[in-house]
C-alpha positions as CSV (number, residue, x, y, z in Angstrom):
1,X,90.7,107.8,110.0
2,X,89.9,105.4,112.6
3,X,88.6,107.6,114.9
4,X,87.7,110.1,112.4
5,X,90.4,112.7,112.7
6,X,90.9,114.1,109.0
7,X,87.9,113.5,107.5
8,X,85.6,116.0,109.4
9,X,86.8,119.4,107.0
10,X,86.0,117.5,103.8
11,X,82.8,116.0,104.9
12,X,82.0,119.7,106.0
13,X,82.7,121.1,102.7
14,X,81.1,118.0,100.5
15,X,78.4,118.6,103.1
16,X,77.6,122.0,101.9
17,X,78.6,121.9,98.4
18,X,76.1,119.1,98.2
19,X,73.6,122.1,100.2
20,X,72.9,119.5,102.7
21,X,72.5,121.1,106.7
22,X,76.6,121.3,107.2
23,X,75.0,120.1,111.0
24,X,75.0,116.7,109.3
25,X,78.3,116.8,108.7
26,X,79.7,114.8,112.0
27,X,77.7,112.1,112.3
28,X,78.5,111.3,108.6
29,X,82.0,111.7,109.1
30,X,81.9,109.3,112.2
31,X,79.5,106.7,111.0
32,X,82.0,106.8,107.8
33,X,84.9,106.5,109.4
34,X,83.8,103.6,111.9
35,X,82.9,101.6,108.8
36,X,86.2,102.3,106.9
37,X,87.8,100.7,109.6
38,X,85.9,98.2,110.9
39,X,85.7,96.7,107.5
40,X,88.4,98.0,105.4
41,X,91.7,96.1,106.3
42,X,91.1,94.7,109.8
43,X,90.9,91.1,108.2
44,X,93.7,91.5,106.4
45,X,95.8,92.3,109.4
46,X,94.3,89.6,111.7
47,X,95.1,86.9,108.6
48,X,98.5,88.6,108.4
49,X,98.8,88.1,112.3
50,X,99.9,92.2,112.4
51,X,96.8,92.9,114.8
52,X,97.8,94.8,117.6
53,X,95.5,94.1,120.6
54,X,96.7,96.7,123.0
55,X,96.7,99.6,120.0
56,X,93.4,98.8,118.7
57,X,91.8,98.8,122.5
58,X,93.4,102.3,123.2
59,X,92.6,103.8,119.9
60,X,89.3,102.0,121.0
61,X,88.9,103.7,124.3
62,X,90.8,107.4,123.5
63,X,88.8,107.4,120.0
64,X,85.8,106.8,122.4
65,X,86.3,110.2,124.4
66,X,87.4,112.2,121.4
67,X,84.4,112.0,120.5
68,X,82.4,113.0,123.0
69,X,84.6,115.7,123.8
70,X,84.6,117.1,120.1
71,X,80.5,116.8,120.3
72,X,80.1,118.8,123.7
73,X,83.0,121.4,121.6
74,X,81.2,121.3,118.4
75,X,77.7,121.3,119.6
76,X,79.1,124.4,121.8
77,X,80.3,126.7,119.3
78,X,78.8,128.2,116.5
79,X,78.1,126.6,113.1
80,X,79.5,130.2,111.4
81,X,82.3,129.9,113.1
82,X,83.0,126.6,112.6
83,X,82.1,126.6,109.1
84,X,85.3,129.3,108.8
85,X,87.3,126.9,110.9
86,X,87.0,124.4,108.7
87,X,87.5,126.6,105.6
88,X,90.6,127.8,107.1
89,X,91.8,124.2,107.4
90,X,90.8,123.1,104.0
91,X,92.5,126.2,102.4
92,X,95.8,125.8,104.4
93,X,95.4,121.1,103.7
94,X,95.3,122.5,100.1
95,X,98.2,124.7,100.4
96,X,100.5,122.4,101.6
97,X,99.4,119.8,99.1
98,X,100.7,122.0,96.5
99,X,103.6,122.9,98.0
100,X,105.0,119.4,98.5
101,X,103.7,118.5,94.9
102,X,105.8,121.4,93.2
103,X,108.7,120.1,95.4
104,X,108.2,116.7,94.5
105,X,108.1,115.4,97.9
106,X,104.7,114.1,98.1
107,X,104.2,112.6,102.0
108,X,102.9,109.2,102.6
């Protein structure tokens, strides 16, 4: 989440079952994400003293370029075809959900 890998199929689909343009759908999922993280535990790991310097700067840096690589990749394809990527990706998320709930497994 804190550099907003996972969150970008469901924003997509709320995105469009909401009938808003599904365009919108990666700034909201990175403005979302930035605040999730910026805010939602990093004081509780800096007063627990389990801060990691050196993994925050590279997520920092790396999360940095993701991004602008997944804009020039996003803004570069098609939003039909991307719209059925993300489908695909919710349909198969979904699928394994209820595979590892009927086995009783659920991952953390």
């Amino acid at each position: 989440m804190c550099i907003g890998v996972g969150l970008y199929a469901p924003c997509m689909a709320l995105c469009a079952i909401l009938g808003l343009n599904v365009g919108a759908a990666f700034p909201i999922m990175m403005g979302s994400c930035a605040m999730l993280m910026a805010f939602g535990n990093g004081p509780q790991f800096i007063k627990a003293n389990r801060f990691d310097m050196i993994g925050a700067l590279t997520q920092m840096f790396a999360g940095a370029v993701g991004v602008i690589v997944a804009y020039v990749f996003v803004k570069s394809l098609p939003l039909h075809i991307l719209t059925i990527l993300v489908v695909c990706v919710v349909i198969i998320t979904g699928i394994k959900f209820l595979i590892d709930y009927k086995n009783g497994k659920p991952e953390a």
